[in-house]
C-alpha positions in Angstrom: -32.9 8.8 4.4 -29.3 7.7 4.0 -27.9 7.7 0.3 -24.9 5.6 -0.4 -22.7 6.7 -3.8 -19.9 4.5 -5.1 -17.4 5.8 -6.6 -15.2 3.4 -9.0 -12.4 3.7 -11.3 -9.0 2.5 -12.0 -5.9 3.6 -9.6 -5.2 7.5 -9.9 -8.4 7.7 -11.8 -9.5 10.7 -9.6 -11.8 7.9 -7.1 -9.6 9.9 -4.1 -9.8 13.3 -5.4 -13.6 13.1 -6.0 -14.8 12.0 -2.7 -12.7 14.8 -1.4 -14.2 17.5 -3.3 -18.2 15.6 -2.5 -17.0 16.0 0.7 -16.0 20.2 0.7 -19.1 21.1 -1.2 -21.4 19.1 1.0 -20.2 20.4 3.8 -20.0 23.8 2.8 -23.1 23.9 1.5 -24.8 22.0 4.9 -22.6 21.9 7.9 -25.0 19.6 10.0 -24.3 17.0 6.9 -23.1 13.4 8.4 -20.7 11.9 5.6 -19.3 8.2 6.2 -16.6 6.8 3.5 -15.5 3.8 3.1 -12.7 2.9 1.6 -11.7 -0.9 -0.6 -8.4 -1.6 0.5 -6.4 -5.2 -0.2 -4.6 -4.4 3.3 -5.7 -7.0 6.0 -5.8 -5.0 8.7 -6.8 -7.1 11.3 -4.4 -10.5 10.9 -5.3 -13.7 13.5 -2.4 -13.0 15.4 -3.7 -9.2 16.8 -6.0 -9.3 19.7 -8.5 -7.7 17.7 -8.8 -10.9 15.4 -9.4 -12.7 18.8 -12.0 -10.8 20.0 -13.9 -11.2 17.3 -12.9 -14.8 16.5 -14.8 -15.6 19.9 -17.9 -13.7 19.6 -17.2 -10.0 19.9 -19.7 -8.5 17.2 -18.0 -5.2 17.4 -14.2 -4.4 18.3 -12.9 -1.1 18.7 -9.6 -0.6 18.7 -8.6 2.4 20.2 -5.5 4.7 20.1 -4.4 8.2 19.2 -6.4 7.2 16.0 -10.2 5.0 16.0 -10.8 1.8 14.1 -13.9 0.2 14.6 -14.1 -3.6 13.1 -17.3 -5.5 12.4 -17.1 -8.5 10.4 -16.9 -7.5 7.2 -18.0 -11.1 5.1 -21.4 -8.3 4.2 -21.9 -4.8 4.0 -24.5 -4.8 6.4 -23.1 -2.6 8.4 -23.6 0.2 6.0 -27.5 0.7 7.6 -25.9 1.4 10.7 -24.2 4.1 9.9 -26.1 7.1 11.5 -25.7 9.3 8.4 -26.9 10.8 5.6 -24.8 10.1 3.3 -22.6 7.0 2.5 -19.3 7.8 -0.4 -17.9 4.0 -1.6 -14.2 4.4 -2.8 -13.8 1.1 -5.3 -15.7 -2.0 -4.7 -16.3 -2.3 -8.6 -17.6 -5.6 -9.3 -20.5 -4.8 -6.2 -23.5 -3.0 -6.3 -23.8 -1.3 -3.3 -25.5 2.5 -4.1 -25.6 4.9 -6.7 -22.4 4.1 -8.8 -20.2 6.4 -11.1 -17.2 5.5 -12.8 -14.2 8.1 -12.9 -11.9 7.6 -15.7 -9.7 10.1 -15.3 -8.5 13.3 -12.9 -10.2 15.9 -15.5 -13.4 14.4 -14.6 -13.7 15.0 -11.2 -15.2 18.1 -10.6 -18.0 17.6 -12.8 -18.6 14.2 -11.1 -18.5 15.6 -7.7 -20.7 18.4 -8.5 -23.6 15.7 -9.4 -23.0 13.5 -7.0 -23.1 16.5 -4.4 -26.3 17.8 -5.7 -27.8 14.1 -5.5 -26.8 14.0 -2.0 -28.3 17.4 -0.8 -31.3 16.0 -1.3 -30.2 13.2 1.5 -30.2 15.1 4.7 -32.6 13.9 7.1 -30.4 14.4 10.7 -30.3 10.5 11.2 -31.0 9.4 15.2 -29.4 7.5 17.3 -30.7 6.5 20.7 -28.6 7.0 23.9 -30.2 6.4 27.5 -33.8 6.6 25.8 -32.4 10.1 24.6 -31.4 11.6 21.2 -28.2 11.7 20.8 -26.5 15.2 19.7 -24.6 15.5 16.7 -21.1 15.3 18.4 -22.1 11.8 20.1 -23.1 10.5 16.2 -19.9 11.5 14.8 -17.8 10.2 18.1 -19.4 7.1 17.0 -18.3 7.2 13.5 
């Protein structure tokens, strides 16, 4: 089961620092943990004059654009694309006014630990080695982060 945990507050809140510190004591509590984030930004990214914007402007339902660095663009007018994540656990940086998991509001950097350290425990409970299908084969934990 995949659990998704938003994280919201204002800027230098501790939104940052938090999912940083989920993301240590999940992992060194469970290595085999898969942890997607996703991030709000006001940034476009992906402007009509790139040929990513093209691509997907004619049909393309995913682009990747690939470099020393991965981006991976889906139309983003839904978060729909957070089922498809093949992990167990979704972190939302922002996104206030949207409902789109657990939320918890940070309002300052003294906070964080003690909000990691729930969320964290909340998500333990998440793990369930999500599968994703390759050739009519399982694919191994390296091909499921590759993909991320």
């Amino acid at each position: 089961m995949t659990c998704v945990f938003q994280i919201v507050g204002k800027k230098d809140s501790g939104k940052t620092s938090t999912i940083i510190e989920i993301i240590k004591e999940l992992k060194l509590r469970k290595k085999d943990i898969l942890i997607a984030v996703i991030k709000h930004s006001h940034h476009v990214i992906d402007d009509e004059n790139k040929d990513t914007f093209k691509f997907k402007k004619e049909g393309a339902d995913v682009v990747i654009f690939h470099s020393n660095d991965c981006a991976l663009f889906f139309d983003c007018l839904s978060f729909d694309y957070i089922s498809l994540l093949p992990v167990d656990v979704v972190l939302i940086e922002g996104f206030k006014d949207l409902d789109l998991g657990e939320k918890f509001e940070i309002h300052s950097p003294e906070e964080v630990k003690t909000i990691a350290e729930e969320i964290s425990k909340k998500a333990e409970e998440c793990v369930g080695y999500p599968s994703l299908i390759v050739n009519g084969t399982k694919a191994q934990k390296s091909l499921l982060t590759a993909f991320l």
